[in-house]
N, C-alpha and C positions, 0 to 999 in steps of 0.2 A: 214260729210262735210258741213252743214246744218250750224251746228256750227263753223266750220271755217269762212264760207262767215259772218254769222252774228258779229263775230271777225275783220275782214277784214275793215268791213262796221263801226264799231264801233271805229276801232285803224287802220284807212288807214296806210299803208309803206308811207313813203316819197317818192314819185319822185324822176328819177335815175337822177344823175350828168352825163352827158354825155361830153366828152373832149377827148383830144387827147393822147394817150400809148407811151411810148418811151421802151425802155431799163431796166429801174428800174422795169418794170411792168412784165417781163420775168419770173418772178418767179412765179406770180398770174396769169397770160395768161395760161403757162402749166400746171397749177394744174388745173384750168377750161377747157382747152381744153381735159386735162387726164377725167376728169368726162363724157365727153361728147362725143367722140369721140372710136370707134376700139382700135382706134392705135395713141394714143393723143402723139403728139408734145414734146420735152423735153424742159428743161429751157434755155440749149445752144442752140438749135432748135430755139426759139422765139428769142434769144437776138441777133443771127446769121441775123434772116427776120429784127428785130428791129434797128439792127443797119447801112442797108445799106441807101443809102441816097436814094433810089426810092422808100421805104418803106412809109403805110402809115396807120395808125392804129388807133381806137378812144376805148375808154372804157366805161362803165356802170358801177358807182359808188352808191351804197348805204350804206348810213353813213359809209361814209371811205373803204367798203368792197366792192371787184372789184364783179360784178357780172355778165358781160357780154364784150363780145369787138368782133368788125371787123376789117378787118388785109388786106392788098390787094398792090398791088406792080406796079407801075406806069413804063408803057414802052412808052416813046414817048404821043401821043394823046390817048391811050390805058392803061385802068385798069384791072388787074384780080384780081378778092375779090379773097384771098385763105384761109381763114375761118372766119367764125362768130358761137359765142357761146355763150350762155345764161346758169347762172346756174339752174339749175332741180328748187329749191325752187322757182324761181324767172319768170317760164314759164308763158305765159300765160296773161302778164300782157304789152306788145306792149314796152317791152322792144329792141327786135330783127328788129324790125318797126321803133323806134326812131334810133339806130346804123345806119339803115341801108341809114334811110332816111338824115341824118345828115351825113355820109360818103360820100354818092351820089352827097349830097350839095356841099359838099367843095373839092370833085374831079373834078365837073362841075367849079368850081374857081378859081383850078388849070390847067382849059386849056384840061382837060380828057373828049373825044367825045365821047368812049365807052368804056362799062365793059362787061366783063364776067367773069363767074362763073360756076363751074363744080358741080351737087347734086348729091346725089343718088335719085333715080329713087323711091325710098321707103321710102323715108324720106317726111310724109304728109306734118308737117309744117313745115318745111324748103321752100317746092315749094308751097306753099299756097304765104309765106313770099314773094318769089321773084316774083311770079305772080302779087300781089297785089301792088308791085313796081314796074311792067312795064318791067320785063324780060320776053323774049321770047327764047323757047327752040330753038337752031339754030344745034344739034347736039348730035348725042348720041355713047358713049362708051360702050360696053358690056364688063362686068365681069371687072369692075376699079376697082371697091374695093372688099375687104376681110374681111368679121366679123371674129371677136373674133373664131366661130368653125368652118372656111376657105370653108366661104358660097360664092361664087361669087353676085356680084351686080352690076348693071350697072350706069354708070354716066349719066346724063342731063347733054349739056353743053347749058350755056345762057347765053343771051345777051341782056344789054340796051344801048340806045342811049341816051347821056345826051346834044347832043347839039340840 
């Protein structure tokens, strides 16, 4: 690992492209939310969220390869993020930090006073992420989600205020 950071530091990645997902991305969304996720999302699943008009979704782009996006659905004055994903090789690097912070942005300028978001309760950096962006846990679910070998988990639900 020694020799990777020395790599890293030698041949930095490029800076991700961060912009906004439509439809066409439906295909690259569910293969990364498949990575990452229990029970990951299909391609009809994403092009279904993608194509309504309250929809609203941005990407992480490296050299042309999707590697990250947040996805979240505008009701009135009210947002709920309902996923963000970062790919495995690409953790670690304030990928999920920029999405989120850049989504947050441009909800707050379309007029969006608050968001929420539902985590597992187990997932460190996920709630590292939304703690460090000024979500506050407002609520919890027991036994929301299901792993892979039908483990019960509880959800975080949270909440920021962007006005």
């Amino acid at each position: 690992s020694r020799m990777k950071g020395l790599f890293a530091r030698l041949w930095p990645r490029p800076a991700p492209i961060i912009d906004r997902a439509g439809p066409n991305d439906a295909h690259a969304l569910a293969k990364l939310h498949g990575a990452a996720f229990h029970r990951g999302w299909s391609e009809q699943e994403f092009d279904r969220i993608l194509i309504e008009r309250n929809a609203f979704a941005h990407r992480a782009r490296v050299k042309k390869q999707l590697v990250g996006f947040i996805v979240s659905r505008i009701a009135g004055d009210e947002a709920e993020i309902l996923s963000v994903a970062v790919a495995r090789s690409e953790q670690g690097r304030g990928i999920g930090q920029m999405l989120l912070t850049r989504h947050l942005r441009e909800l707050a300028g379309l007029g969006v006073r608050s968001v929420f978001l539902e985590v597992e309760d187990k997932n460190a950096p996920a709630r590292r992420l939304y703690d460090l962006a000024g979500f506050l846990e407002v609520g919890r679910r027991e036994n929301y989600y299901r792993t892979a070998g039908n483990e019960a988990l509880s959800a975080l639900v949270m909440r920021r205020d962007l006005a």
